[in-house]
C-alpha positions as CSV (number, residue, x, y, z in Angstrom):
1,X,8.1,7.8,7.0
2,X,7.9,10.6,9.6
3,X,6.9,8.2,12.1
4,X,9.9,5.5,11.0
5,X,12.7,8.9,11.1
6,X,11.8,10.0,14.4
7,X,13.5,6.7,15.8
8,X,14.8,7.9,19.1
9,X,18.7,7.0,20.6
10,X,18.4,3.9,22.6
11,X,17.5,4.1,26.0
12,X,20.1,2.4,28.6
13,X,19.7,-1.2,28.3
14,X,17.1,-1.5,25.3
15,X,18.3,-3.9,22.5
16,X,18.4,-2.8,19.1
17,X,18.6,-6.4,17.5
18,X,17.8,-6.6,13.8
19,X,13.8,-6.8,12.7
20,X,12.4,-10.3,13.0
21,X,8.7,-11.3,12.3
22,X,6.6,-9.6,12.3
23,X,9.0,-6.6,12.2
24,X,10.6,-7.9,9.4
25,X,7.3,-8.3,7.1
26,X,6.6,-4.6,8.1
27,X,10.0,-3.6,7.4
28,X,9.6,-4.9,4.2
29,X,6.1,-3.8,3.2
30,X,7.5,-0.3,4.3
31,X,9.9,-0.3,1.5
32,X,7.3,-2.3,-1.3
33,X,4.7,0.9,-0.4
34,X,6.9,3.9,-2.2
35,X,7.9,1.3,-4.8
36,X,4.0,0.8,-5.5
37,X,3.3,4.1,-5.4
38,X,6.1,4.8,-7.5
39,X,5.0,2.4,-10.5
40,X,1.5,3.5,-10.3
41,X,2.5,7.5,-10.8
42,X,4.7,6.6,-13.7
43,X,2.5,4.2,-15.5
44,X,-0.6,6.8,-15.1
45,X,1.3,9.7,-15.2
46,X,2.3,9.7,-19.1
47,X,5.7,8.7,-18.7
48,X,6.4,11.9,-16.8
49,X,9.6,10.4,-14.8
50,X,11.5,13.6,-13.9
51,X,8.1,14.3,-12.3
52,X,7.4,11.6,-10.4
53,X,11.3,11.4,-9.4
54,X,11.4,14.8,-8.2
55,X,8.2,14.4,-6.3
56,X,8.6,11.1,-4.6
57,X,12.3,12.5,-3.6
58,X,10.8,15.9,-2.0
59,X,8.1,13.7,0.0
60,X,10.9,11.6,1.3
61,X,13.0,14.2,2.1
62,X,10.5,16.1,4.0
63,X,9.1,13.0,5.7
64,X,13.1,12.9,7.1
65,X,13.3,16.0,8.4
66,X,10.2,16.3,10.1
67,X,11.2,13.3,11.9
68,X,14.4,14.4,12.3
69,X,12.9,17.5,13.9
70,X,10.7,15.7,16.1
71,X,13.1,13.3,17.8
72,X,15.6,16.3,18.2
73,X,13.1,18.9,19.8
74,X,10.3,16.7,21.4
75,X,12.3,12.6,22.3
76,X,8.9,11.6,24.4
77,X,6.7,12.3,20.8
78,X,9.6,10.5,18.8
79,X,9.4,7.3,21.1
80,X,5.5,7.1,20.6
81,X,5.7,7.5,16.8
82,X,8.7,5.5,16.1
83,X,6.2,2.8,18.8
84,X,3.3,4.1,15.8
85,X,5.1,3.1,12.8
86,X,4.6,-0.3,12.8
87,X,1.2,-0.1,13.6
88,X,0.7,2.6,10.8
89,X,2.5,1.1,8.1
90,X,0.4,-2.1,7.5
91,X,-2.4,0.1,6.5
92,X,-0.6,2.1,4.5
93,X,0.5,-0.4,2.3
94,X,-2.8,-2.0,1.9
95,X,-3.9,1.5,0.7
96,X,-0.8,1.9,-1.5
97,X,-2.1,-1.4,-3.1
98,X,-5.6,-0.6,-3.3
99,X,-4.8,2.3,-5.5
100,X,-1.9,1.1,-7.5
101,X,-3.5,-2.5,-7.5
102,X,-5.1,-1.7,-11.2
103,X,-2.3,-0.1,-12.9
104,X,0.9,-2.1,-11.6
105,X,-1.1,-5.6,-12.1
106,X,-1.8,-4.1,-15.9
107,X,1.9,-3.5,-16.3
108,X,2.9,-6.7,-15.3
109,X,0.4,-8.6,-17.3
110,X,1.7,-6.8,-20.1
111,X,5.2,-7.7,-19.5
112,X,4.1,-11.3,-18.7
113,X,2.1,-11.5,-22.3
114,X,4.6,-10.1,-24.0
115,X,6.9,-12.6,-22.9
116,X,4.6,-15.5,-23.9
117,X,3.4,-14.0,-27.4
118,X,7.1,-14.6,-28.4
């Protein structure tokens, strides 16, 4: 998240066209990552949602500033890790499902036998 909020102004002549490919996929297991983690703090955290809210929200917010900060004080850094966060966030989704695999695959086999026992 730092790496994605320290996205630097465009440079003259660069294109900032919308993500496709594999940019896209990325883009999308960026966002499927705090939803994973997310489930998997609810569902083994007792139901403690204000919790889990408060903390995923803090993380996120600080993730954002610190970017922030880094493409205002130090551009060169931002341009490398905006470059990084592609790169990075492939395996940190397969580590978001590697620990929430268990729980969230639990939850929705619940839900789906539930569904079928009626």
């Amino acid at each position: 998240m730092v790496c994605e909020s320290a996205k630097p102004k465009p440079e003259d002549g660069e294109d900032r066209g919308g993500p496709r490919g594999f940019a896209l996929l990325v883009t999308i297991l960026s966002l499927l990552t705090p939803l994973l983690l997310f489930l998997h703090a609810f569902l083994s955290g007792s139901g403690a949602l204000i919790a889990v809210v408060v903390a995923i929200f803090g993380a996120v917010l600080t993730a954002t500033i610190v970017g922030w900060i880094i493409r205002a004080a130090i551009p060169g850094v931002a341009r490398t890790l905006n470059r990084a966060a592609p790169i990075l966030a492939v395996p940190v989704f397969l580590l978001a499902l590697y620990v929430s695999w268990e729980t969230v695959f639990g939850f929705i086999n619940g839900i789906v036998t539930a569904g079928a026992g009626g």
